[in-house]
N, C-alpha and C positions, 0 to 999 in steps of 0.2 A: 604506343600512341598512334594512331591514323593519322595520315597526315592529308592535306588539302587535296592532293591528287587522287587518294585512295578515295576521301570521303567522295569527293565529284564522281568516279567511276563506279562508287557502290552509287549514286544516285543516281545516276545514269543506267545502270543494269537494273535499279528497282522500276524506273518511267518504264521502261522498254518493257518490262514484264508485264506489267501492268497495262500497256495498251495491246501487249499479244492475249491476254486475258481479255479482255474487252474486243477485242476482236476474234477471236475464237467464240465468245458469247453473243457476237452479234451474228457470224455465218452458221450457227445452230438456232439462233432465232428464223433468219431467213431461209435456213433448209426447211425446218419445220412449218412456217409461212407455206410457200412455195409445195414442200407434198399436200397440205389443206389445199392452195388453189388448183394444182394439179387433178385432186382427186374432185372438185366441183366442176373444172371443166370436162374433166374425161368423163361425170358421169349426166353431165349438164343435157348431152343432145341423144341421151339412150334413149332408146323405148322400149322398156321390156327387158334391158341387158348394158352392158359396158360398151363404149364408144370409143374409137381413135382420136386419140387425144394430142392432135399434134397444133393448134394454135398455140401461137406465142404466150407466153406467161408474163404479166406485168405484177410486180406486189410495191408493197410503201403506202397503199394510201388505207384511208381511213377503213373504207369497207373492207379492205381482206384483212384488218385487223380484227375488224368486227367478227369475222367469218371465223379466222383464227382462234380467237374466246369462245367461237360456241355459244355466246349470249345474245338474244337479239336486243336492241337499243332500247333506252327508255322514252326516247321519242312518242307522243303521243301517234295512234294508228291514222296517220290519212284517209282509209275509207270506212264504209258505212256497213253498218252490219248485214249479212246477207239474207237476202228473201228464207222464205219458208219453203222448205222442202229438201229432200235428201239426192245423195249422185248415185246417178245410173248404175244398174247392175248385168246393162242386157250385153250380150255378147251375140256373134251370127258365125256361122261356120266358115260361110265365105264372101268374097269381097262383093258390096253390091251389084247385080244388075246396071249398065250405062245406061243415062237416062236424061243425060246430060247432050242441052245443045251448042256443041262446042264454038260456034257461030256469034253467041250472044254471049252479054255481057250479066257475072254476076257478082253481086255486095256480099259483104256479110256485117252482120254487126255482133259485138260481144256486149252488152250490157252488165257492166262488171257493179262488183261496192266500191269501185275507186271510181266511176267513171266509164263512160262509153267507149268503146273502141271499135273504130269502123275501116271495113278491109274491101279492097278491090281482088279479086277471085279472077286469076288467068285461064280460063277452061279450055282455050287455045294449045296453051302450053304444056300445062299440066291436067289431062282430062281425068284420071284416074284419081288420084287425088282429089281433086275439086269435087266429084265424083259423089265421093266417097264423104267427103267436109259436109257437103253437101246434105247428105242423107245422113250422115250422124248429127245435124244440127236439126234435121225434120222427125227424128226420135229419141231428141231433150237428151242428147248422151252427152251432151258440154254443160247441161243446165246444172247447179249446185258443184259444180267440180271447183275444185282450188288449184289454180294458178301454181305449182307447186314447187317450181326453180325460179331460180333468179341467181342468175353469175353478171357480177360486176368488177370484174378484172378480168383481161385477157380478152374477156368476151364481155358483151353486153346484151343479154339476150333475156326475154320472160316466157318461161315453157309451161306449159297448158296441155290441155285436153285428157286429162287422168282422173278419172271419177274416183281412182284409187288413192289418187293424193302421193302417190308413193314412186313414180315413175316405172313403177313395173305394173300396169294400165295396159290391156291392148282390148281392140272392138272384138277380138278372136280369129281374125284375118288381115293379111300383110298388102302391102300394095306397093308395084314395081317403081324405081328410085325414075325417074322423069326430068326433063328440062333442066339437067345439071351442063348445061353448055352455056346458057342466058348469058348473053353478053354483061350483064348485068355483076354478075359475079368473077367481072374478071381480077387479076392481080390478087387471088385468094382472098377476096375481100365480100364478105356479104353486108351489103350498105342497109344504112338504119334506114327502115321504114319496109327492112325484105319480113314474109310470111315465110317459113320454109318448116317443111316436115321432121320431124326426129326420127332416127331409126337406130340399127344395133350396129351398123357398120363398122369392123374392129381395126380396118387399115391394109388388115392381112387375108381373111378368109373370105373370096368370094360369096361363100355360104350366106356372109351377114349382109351380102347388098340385098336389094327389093324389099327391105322390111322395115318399112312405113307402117304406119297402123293410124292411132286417133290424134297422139302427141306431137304438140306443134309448138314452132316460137316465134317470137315476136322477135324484131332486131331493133333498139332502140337508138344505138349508136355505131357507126364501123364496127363491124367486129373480122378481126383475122380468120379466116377458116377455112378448110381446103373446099371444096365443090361436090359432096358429096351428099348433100341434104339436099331434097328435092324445093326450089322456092315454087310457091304456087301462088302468090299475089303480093301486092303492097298493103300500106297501114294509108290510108285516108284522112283518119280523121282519131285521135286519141292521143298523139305525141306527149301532149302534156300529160294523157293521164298517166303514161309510160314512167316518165319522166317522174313522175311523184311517186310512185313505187319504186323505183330506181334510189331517190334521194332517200325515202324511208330506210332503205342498208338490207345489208341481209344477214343471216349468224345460219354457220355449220347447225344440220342434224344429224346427228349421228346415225338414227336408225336409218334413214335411207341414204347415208354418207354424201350429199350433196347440202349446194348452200340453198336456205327457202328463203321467203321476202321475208322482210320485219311486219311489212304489211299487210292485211288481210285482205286476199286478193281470190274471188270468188265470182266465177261465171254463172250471174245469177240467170239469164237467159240468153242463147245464142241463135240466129236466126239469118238464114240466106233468103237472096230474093234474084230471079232474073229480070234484068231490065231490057 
């Protein structure tokens, strides 16, 4: 017969199992969590290739569960369907001609199916780049491209400029990394409302700096990040439409192992102007 002491210690050794079970089941939740948002942000700021991936990792909330599932939300889509026509296929051997007067002031605006989004253009700072935005927005290379990342953990950023949709997207020539000292980015922090270039930078190999190309991001909220992405202007005037992509969620794709928006998010025409 068991008596009173036995039975309390076998129930005592079953709770205790039982939440090392449940605990062991929740840090194989969270490992698993954590390499998904891991591999969204290492491949979030590529262009053409894998990034250094050292911002801070946050998970628990809604969207990197989202991501997690691989299913995008059943949320209806916040934007409008996109204009008529197909993305770019043109490529150039080398980086344009400067043509650029670094003196004056220039806009850009992105006329998206979420919403407008309007950008102040440093050509001060970053002339090479600007340059180059420049002149891929005066031959419709942004025009029908899809907005094709969207990381919301860790990072909060919306990347663009890949006719490929696929982040392995380049114009076919690279352009030197620029104005990474901007006071702006100090405290490894690139503040919502920065424009800053994607490239292949792996953290380790010299080789992957200067390789900027057409992909760029939006910062919508603080995001952690070292100073390695070249910023080349502010956001003016769209926060909100950011902001509605953003709340839309995002879910993992496999084929291109990064997370994309829930929403359809397409540069139906993109255009600079100097003022």
């Amino acid at each position: 017969m068991v008596s009173k002491d036995q039975r309390r210690r076998q129930l005592a050794r079953e709770k205790f199992e039982r939440q090392q079970q449940r605990r062991s089941a929740a840090q194989r939740k969270t490992k698993r969590r954590n390499v998904i948002i891991a591999s969204a942000v290492a491949v979030a700021l590529a262009s053409g290739g894998a990034v250094y991936a050292s911002a801070g990792l946050a998970g628990g909330g809604t969207s990197d569960r989202a991501a997690a599932d691989g299913a995008p939300s059943k949320a209806p889509d916040p934007c409008a369907r996109p204009a008529k026509g197909a993305p770019s296929a043109k490529t150039w051997k080398k980086e344009p001609a400067m043509s650029l007067d670094t003196s004056a002031s220039y806009s850009a605006k992105l006329a998206t199916t979420c919403g407008t989004i309007e950008l102040k253009l440093d050509a001060g700072k970053a002339p090479h780049t600007v340059n180059s935005f420049a002149f891929l927005a005066g031959q419709g290379y942004f025009d029908h491209s899809k907005c094709h990342r969207l990381v919301d953990e860790g990072l909060h950023v919306l990347q663009c400029g890949d006719p490929k949709g696929t982040g392995q997207g380049t114009p076919g020539y690279t352009l030197p990394d620029e104005n990474l000292k901007d006071p702006r980015l100090k405290g490894g922090v690139y503040p919502a409302g920065t424009v800053a270039m994607a490239n292949r930078y792996d953290g380790r190999s010299k080789e992957t700096r200067n390789t900027g190309g057409s992909q760029f991001f939006l910062v919508y909220q603080d995001s952690k990040l070292p100073a390695n992405y070249t910023p080349f202007g502010t956001i003016t005037g769209g926060m909100d439409v950011l902001r509605k992509i953003a709340d839309a969620g995002s879910h993992l794709d496999q084929a291109i192992r990064a997370t994309v928006p829930n929403a359809t998010v397409v540069i139906d025409r993109a255009t600079v102007k100097k003022s």
